[in-house]
N, C-alpha and C positions, 0 to 999 in steps of 0.2 A: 449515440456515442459510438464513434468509430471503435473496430476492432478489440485491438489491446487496453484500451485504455478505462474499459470497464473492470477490466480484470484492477487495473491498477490501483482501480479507486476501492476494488470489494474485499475488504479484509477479513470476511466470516467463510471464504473458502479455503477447504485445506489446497494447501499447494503438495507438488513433490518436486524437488528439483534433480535431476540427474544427467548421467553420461554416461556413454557405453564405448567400449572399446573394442574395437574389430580387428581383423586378421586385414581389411581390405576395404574398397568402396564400393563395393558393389553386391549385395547380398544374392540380387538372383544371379550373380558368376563364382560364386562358391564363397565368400566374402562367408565370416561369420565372427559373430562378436565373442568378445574373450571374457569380457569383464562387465558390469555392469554395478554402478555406485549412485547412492541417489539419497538425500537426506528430507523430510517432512517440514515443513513450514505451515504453520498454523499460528492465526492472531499475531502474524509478522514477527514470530519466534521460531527459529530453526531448532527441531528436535533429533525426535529417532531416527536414527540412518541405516541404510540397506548396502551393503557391499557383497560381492559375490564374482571372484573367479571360476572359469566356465573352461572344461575341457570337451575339447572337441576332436580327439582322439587322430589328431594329424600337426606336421611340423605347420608352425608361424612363419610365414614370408618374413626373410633378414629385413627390409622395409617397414615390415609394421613395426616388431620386434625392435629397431633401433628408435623408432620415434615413443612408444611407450614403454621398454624397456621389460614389458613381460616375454616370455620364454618359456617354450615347450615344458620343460622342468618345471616350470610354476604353478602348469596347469594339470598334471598330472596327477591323479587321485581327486581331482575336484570334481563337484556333480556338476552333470550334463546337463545343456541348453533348456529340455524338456524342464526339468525338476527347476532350473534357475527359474527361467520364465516365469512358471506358475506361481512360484516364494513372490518371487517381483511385482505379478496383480494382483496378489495379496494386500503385501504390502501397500501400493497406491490405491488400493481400494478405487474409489469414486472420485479420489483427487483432480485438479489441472496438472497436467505434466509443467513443468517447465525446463528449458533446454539453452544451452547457445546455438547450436545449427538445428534445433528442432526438427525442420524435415530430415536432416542424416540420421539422428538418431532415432526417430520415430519410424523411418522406414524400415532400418534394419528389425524393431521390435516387431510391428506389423508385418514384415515376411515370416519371421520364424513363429508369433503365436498365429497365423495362419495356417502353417507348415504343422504345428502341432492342435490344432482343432481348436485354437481359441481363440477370442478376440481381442481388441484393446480401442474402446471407446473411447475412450478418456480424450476429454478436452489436451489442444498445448499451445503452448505459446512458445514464441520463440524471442530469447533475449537479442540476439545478432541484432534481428530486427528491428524492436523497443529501442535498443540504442540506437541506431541510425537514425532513427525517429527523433528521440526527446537529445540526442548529442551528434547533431549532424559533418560539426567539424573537427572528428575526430580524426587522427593523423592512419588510423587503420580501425577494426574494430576484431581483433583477436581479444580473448579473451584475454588475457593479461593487460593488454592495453587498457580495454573496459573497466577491467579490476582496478586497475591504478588510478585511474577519471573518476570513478565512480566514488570509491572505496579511498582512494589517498594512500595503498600501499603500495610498494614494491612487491609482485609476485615470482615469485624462485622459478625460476624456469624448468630446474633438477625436479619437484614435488610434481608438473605438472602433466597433463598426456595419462595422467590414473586417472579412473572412474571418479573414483569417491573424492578424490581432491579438488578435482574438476567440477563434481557435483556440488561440493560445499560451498565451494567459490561462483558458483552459478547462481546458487541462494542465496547467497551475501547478498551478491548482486541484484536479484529481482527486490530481498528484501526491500532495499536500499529505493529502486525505483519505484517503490509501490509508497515509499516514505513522502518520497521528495515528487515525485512523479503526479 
């Protein structure tokens, strides 16, 4: 069985689907994620969810700041990278990650629980991908596009670019492929 498509068929893995929200692209150029939102999927039921703003004790690039709409003020008083991180491999325990750009967002996790002496095994998949795959002629594969193909709704373009919105919408989504898929 190629790849993804064992995952698609194994329903007795817990999943975790999520998204991380970064200051930038590039974490080893000072790039650091701000946010990170992730909800549990198990027996193809979306459960507990993990949300979590991150300060990181410097100003937000007006660039990232405009496309996801957090700000320095948002992050201020929230616990740091370190202490996020660790809640967060908790949390996923021994799950499969799942993602939409899965390599962006796994990278950034993988430099910073490096950066603090941990690791992050964990299996991922990547949705971007899966869809290209099982919906080849699609007119783009942005998440909202996918959401709408997939899923048959209009998604708010205002709710989106948050972790946790992004992550919920990410699980709709695998759910959905692991149905029909």
């Amino acid at each position: 069985m190629k790849g993804y498509e064992r995952y698609l068929r194994d329903k007795t893995k817990p999943y975790i689907a999520f998204d991380t929200e970064p200051t930038g692209l590039y974490p080893w150029r000072g790039s650091r994620i701000i946010e990170v939102g992730a909800v549990a999927i198990e027996g193809g039921l979306i459960g507990e969810e993990f949300h979590q703003l991150i300060d990181i004790g410097r100003p937000i690039p007006k660039a990232a700041s405009r496309i996801h709409g957090i700000t320095a003020e948002m992050l201020t008083g929230q616990p740091r990278a370190d202490e996020v991180l660790k809640a967060f491999c908790q949390f996923i325990g021994g799950g499969i990650l799942v993602a939409r750009n899965a390599d962006f967002d796994i990278g950034f996790l993988r430099y910073k629980n490096i950066r603090i002496g941990q690791g992050l095994p964990n299996r991922h998949i990547c949705t971007l991908k899966v869809s290209r795959k099982l919906d080849p002629g699609l007119p783009d594969y942005r998440l909202e596009t996918v959401g709408k193909h997939i899923l048959g709704i209009e998604i708010d373009k205002l709710v989106r670019h948050r972790a946790l919105d992004d992550g919920r919408l990410t699980g709709r989504i695998w759910v959905n492929m692991r149905e029909t898929g």
